[in-house]
C-alpha positions as CSV (number, residue, x, y, z in Angstrom):
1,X,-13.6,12.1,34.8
2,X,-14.0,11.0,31.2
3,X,-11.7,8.4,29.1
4,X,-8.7,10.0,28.7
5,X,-6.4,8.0,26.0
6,X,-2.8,8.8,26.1
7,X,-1.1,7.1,22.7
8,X,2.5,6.7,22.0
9,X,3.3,7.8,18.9
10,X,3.9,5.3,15.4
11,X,7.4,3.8,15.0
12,X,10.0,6.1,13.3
13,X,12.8,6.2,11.9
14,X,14.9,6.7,14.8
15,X,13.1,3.4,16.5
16,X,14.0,1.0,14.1
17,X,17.8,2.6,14.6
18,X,17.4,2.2,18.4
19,X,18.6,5.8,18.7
20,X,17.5,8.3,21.2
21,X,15.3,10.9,19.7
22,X,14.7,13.1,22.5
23,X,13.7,16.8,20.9
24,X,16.4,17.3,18.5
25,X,16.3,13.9,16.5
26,X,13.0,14.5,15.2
27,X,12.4,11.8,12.7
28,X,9.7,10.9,10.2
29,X,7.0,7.7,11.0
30,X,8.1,4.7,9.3
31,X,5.4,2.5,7.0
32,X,4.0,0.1,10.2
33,X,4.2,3.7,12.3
34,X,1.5,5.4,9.4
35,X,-0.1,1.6,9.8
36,X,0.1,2.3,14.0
37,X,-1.7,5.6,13.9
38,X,-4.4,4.2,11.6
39,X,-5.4,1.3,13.7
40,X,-5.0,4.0,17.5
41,X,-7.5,6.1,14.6
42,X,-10.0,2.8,14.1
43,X,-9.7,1.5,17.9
44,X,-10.9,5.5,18.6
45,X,-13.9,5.9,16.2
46,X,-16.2,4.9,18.9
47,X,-15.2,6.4,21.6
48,X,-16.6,10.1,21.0
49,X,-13.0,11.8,21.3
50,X,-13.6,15.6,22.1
51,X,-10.2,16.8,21.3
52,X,-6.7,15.5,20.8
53,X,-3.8,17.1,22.3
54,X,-0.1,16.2,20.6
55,X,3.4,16.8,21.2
56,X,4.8,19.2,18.1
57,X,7.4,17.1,17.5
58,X,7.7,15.0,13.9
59,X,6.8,11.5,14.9
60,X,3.9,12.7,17.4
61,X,2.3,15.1,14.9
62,X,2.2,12.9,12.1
63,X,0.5,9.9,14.4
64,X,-1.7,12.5,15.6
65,X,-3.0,14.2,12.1
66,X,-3.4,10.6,10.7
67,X,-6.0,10.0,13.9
68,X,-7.1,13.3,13.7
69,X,-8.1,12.9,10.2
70,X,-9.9,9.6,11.1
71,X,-12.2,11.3,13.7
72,X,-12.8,14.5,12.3
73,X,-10.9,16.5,14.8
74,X,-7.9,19.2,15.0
75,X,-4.8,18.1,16.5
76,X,-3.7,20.9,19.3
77,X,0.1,21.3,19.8
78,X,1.0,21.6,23.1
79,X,5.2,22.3,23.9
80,X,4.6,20.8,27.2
81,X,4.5,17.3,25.7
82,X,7.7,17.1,24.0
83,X,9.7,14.4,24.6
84,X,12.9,14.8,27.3
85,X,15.7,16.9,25.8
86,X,18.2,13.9,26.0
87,X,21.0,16.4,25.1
88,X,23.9,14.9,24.0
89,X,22.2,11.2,24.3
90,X,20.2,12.4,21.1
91,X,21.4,10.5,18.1
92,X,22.6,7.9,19.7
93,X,21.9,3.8,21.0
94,X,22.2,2.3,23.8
95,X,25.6,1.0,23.6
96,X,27.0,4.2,22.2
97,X,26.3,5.5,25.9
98,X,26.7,3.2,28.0
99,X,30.1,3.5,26.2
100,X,30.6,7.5,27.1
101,X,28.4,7.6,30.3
102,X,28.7,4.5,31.4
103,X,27.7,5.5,35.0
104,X,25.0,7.8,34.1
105,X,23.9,5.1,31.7
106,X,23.6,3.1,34.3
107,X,21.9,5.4,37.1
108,X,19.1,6.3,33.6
109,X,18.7,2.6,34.1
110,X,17.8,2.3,38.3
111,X,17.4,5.7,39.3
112,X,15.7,8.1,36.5
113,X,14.7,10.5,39.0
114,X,18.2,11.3,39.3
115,X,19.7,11.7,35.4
116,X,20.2,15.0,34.6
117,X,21.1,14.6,30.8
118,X,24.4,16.1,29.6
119,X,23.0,18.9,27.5
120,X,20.0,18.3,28.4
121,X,16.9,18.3,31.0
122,X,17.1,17.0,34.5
123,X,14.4,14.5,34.1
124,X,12.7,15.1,37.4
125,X,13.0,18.6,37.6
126,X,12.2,19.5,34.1
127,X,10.6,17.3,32.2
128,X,8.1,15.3,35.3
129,X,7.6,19.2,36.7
130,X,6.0,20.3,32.6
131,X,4.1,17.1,32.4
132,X,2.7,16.8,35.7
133,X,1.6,20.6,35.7
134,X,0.4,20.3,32.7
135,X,-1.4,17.0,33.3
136,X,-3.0,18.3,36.8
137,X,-4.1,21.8,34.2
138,X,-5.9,19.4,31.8
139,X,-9.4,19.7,31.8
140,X,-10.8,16.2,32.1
141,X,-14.3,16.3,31.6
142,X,-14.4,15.2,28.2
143,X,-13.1,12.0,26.4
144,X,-9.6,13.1,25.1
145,X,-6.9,11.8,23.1
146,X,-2.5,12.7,24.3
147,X,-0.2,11.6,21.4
148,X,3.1,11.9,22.9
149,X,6.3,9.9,23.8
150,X,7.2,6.7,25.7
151,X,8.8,8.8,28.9
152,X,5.7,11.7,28.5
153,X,3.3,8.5,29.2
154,X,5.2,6.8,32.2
155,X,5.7,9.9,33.8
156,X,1.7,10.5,33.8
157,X,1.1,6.8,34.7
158,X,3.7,7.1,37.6
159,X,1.9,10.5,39.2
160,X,-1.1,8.7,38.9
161,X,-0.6,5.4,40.3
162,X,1.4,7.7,43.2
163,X,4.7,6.3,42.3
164,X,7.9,7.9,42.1
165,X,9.8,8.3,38.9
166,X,11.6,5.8,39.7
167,X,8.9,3.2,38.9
168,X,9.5,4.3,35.0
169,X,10.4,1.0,33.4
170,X,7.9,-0.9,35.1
171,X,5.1,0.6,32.5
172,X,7.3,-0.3,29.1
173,X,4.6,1.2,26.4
174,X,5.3,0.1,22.5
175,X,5.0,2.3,19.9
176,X,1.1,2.8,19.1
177,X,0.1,1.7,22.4
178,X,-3.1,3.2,23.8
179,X,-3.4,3.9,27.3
180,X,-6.9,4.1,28.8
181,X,-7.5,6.3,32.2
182,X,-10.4,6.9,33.7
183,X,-11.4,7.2,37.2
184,X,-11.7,3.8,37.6
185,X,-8.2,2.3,36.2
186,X,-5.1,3.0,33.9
187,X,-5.1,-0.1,31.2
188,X,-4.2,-0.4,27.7
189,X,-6.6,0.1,25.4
């Protein structure tokens, strides 16, 4: 297995407004999330990336292109790494929904593995089944780059390590964060 780098895409709008995003909030990369991409871009120069793989979505392609453009490579869009489709949750914070679903708020919080979001994808059965199949289809032979979203990457790092969803929120990744897996380990980069 080569290094395969999965990178969470630059802060955007939506972060600094601590709003759900999901699929349908699709906002633009702040300053720092430009500044993000070009430092993942820098940290990756030396690492002989092959291709780079991206979620289509706003904040993903632009961190993407930016890197892209650094190493001389085409970003390929691939649907499977959108972000979950939050549903109704899209648009808005934390406290917004723990107001209105307080209970499924609070089951998002200890059991994600159970959330089906109102609107929206069950999270096990949906958006884990696309990543994982999509994950075990990759071909990883050559040193690739994933630019995706905070719950695409925990869901990978979870199948790996042989957890269950459930385990989520124990591997919190920040915005530009570059995760390193190889055969040997999962650390960031």
């Amino acid at each position: 297995m080569a290094n395969i780098y999965i990178v969470r895409h630059g802060q955007s709008m939506a972060n600094i407004e601590h709003k759900y995003q999901g699929q349908s909030y699709d906002t633009d990369l702040t300053e720092l999330g430009r500044t993000q991409a070009l430092d993942v871009g820098n940290k990756l120069q030396i690492r002989d990336i092959k291709i780079i793989y991206s979620s289509p979505l706003k904040r993903t392609q632009q961190t993407a292109d930016i890197i892209a453009t650094q190493l001389g490579l085409k970003v390929f869009p691939e649907n499977l790494l959108k972000e979950t489709d939050h549903g109704d949750w899209c648009y808005l914070t934390d406290d917004e929904i723990k107001l209105r679903w307080p209970e499924m708020y609070q089951l998002w919080q200890t059991n994600p593995s159970q959330i089906i979001f109102p609107n929206g994808e069950s999270f096990q059965t949906q958006t884990a089944k696309r990543v994982i199949d999509w994950w075990r289809a990759l071909d990883k032979s050559k040193n690739t780059v994933i630019v995706s979203h905070e719950n695409i990457m925990q869901i990978i790092i979870t199948f790996i390590l042989g957890q269950t969803l459930d385990h989520i929120w124990e591997h919190r990744i920040k915005n530009g964060d570059v995760i390193c897996i190889n055969s040997d380990n999962i650390e960031i980069c």
